[in-house]
N, C-alpha and C positions, 0 to 999 in steps of 0.2 A: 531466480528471476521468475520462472513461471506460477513459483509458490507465491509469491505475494502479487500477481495480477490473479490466480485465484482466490486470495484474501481478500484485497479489494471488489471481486466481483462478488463474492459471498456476502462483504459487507451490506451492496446494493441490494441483495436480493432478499438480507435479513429488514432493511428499511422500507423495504416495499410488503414484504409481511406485516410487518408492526404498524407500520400503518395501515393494513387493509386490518387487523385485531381491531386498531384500534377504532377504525370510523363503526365495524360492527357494536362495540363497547358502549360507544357514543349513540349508537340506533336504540339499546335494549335499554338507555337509562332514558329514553323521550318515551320509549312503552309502558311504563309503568300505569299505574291505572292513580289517576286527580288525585284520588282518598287519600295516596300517603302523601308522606310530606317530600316535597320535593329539593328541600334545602341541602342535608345531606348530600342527596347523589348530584346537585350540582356544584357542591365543593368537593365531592369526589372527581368530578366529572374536567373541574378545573386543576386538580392535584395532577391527575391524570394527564392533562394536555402541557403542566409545566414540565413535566417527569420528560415525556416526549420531547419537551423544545431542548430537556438540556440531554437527553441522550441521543439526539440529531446532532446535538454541538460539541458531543464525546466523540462522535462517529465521524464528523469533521476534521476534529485533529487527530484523529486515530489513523485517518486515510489520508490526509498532510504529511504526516509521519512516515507513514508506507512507501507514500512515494517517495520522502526525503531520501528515505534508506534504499529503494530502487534505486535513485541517482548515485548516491554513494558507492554501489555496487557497483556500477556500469564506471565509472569511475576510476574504483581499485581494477577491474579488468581490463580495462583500458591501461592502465598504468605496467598492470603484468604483461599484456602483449607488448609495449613498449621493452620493457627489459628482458622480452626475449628477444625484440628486435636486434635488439643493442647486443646481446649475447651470441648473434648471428655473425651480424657485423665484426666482431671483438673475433669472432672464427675464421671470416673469411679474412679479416687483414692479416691475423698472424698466419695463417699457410700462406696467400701471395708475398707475404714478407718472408717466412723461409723458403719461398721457392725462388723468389729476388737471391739469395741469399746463398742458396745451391745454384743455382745459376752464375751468382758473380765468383764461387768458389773454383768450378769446371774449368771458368776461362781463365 
C-alpha cells in the first residue's frame, strides 16, 4: 500500500520535472540568434510539445492504473479480515457448542 502511494507521488514529482526541462528547452530554442533558420527547431520544438502531450497521457493511465490496483488491494484485504472474522466466529460457536454439550452431558 505505501509502495504505490510512493509511486504515484514519484510520478508527480517526475511531471513536474519534465516540465520545468521542458519550458527551459522551449527558452533556449527562442535564443538562438535570427541568422539561422528557424524552421527546424520549431518542428523540433513542436515534436517536442507532442512527445509531452502523449507522455502526460501515458502517466494518466499509468496513475489510473495504480490506483485501480490500490482498490483492488484494499479489497482482497478487506476480504481476508473478513474470513478471519468468520474463522473467529466458526471458534467461538464450536467451544460454546461443546461446552452446551459437556454441560448437557454432567446433568
Amino acid at each position: 500500500m505505501v509502495s504505490l502511494t510512493t509511486t504515484l507521488n514519484t510520478l508527480l514529482v517526475s511531471q513536474i520535472s519534465i516540465l520545468h526541462c521542458t519550458n527551459v528547452l522551449s527558452a533556449c530554442l527562442l535564443c538562438y540568434s535570427p541568422r539561422l533558420c528557424r524552421l527546424p527547431l520549431v518542428c523540433r520544438k513542436d515534436n517536442v510539445l507532442e512527445l509531452w502531450a502523449y507522455l502526460l497521457e501515458l502517466l494518466r493511465a499509468r496513475r489510473l492504473r495504480l490506483e485501480l490496483s490500490l482498490k483492488l488491494q484494499k479489497v482482497f484485504q478487506e476480504m481476508l479480515y473478513i474470513l478471519d472474522w468468520i474463522d473467529e466466529i466458526k471458534v467461538v460457536s464450536v467451544d460454546s457448542l461443546i461446552a452446551c454439550i459437556a454441560c448437557y452431558l454432567l446433568i
